[in-house]
DRENLUM-533938 format. One record per residue: x, y, z of N, C-alpha, C, O in turn; residue in one letter. Coordinates in steps of 0.05 Angstrom, whole numbers, plus 32768, in hexadecimal, padded with zeros to 4 digits. Layout:
// residues N
((X,Y,Z),(X,Y,Z),(X,Y,Z),(X,Y,Z),A)
...
END
This chain:
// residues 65
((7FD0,7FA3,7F0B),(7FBC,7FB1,7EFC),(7FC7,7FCD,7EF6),(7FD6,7FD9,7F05),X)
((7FBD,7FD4,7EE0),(7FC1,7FFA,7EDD),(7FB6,8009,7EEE),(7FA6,8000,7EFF),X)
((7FBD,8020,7EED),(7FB0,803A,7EEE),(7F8C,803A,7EEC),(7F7B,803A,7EFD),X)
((7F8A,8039,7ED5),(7F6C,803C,7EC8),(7F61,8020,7ED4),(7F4D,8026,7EE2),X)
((7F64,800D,7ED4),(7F5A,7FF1,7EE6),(7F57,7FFA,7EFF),(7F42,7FFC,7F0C),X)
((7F6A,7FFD,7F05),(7F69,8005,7F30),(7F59,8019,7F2F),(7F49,8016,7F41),X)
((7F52,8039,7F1E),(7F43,8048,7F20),(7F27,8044,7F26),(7F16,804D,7F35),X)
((7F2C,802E,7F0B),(7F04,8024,7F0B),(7F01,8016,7F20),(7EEC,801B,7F2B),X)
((7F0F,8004,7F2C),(7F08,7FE6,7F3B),(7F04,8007,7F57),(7EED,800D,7F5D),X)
((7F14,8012,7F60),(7F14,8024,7F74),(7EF6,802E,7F79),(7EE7,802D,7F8D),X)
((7EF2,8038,7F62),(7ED2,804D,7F5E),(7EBE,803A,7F65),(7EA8,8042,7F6E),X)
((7EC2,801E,7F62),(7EAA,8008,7F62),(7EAC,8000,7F7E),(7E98,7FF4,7F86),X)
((7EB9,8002,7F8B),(7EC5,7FF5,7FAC),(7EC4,8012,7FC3),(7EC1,8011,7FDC),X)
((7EC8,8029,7FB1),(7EBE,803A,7FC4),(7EDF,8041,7FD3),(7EE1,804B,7FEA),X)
((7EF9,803A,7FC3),(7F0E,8039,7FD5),(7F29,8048,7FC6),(7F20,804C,7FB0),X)
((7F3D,8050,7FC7),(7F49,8062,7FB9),(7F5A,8050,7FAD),(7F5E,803A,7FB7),X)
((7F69,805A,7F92),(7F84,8049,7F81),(7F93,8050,7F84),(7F98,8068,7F7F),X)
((7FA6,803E,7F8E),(7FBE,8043,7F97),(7FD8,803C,7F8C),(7FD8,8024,7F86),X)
((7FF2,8049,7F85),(8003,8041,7F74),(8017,8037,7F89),(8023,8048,7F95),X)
((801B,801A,7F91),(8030,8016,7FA6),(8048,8016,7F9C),(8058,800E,7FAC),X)
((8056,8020,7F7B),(8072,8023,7F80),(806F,8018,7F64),(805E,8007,7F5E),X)
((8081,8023,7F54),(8085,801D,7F37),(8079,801E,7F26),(8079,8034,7F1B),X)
((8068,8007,7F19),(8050,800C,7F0E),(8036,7FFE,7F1C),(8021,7FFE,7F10),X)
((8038,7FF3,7F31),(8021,7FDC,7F3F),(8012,7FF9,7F42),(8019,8011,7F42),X)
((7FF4,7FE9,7F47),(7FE0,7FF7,7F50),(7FC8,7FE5,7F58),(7FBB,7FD5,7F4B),X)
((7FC5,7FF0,7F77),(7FBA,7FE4,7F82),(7F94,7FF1,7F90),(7F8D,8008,7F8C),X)
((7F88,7FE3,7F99),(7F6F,7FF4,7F9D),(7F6D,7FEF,7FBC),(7F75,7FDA,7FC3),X)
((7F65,7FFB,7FCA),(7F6E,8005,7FE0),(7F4E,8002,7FF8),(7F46,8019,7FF5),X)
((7F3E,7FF8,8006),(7F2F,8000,8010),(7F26,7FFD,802C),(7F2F,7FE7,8032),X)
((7F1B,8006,803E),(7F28,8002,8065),(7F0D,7FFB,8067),(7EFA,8009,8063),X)
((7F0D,7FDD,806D),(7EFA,7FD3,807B),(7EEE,7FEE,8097),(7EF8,8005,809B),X)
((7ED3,7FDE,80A6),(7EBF,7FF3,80B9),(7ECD,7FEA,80D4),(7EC6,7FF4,80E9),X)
((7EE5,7FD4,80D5),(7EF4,7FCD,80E8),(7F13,7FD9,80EF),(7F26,7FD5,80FE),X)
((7F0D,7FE9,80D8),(7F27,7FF5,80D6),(7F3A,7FE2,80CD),(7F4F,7FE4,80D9),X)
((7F39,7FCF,80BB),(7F51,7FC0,80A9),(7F55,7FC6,8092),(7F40,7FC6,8085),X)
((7F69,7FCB,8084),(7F65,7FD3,8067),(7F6E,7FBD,8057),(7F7D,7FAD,8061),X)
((7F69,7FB9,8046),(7F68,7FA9,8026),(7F6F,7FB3,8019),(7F69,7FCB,8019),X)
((7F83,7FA5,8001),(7F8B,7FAE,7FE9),(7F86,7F94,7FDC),(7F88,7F7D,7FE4),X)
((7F80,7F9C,7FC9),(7F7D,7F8E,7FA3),(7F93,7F92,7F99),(7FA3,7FA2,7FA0),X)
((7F95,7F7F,7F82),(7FAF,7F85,7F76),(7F9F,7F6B,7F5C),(7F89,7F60,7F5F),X)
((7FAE,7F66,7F48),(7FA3,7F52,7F37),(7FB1,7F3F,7F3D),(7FAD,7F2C,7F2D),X)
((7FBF,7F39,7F4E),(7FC5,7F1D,7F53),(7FC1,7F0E,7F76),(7FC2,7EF7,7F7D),X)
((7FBD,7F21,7F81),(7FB8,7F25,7FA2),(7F9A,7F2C,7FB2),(7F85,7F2E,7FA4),X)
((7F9A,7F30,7FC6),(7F81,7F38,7FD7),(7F90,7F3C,7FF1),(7F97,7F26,7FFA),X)
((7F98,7F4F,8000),(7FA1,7F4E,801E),(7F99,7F64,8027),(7F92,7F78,801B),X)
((7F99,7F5D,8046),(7F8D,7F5D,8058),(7FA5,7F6F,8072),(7FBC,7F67,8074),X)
((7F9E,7F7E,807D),(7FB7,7F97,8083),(7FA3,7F9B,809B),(7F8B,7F9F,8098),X)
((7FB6,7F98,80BD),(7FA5,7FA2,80DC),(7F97,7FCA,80D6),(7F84,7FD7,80DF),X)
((7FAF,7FD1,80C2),(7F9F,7FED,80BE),(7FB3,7FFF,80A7),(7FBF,7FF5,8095),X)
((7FB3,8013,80AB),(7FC5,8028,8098),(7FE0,801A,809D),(7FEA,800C,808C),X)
((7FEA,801F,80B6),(8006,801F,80BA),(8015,8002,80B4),(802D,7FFE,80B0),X)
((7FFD,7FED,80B6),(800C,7FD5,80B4),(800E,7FD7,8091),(8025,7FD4,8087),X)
((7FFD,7FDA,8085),(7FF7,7FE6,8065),(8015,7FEE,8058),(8020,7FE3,8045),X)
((801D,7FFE,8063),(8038,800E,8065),(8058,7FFE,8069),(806F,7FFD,805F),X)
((8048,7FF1,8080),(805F,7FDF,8081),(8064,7FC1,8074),(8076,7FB0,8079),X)
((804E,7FC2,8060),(8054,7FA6,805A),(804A,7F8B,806E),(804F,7F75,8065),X)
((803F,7F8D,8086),(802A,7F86,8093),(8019,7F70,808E),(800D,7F6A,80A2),X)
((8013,7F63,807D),(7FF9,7F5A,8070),(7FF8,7F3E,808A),(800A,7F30,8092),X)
((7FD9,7F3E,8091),(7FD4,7F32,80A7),(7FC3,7F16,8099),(7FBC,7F01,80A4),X)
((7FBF,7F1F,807E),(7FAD,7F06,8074),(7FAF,7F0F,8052),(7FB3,7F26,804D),X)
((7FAD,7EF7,803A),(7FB2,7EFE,8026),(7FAB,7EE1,8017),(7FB4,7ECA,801A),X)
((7F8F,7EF0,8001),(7F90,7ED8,7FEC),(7F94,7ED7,7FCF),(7F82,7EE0,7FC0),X)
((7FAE,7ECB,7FC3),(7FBA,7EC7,7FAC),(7FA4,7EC1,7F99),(7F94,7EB0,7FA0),X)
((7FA2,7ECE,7F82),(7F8A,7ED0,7F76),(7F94,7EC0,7F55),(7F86,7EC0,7F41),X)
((7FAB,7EB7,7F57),(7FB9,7EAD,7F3F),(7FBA,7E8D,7F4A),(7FC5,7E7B,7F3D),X)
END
């Protein structure tokens, strides 16, 4: 997704847009368990917290293509 896509989808979820590197952009938001999620237009995953986020981590993930 763009910029302006991840902006809006962000504002509606309550979660920040995030540019992970090049041109991807992703939407970002930390579960009340402390897990975070990212969106992406072809993905859904599922991250133990920031740092796993960071590391490439993903503990759960559903392909949306």
């Amino acid at each position: 997704m763009n910029e302006m896509q991840a902006t809006k989808i962000a504002e509606i979820l309550g979660g920040p847009a995030w540019q992970s590197g090049g041109d991807i952009w992703l939407v970002l938001f930390e579960r009340s368990d402390g897990k975070v999620v990212a969106l992406s237009d072809d993905v859904v995953c599922e991250y133990a917290d920031q740092f796993a986020l960071e590391d490439g981590n993903q503990s759960a993930s559903i392909i949306l293509h």
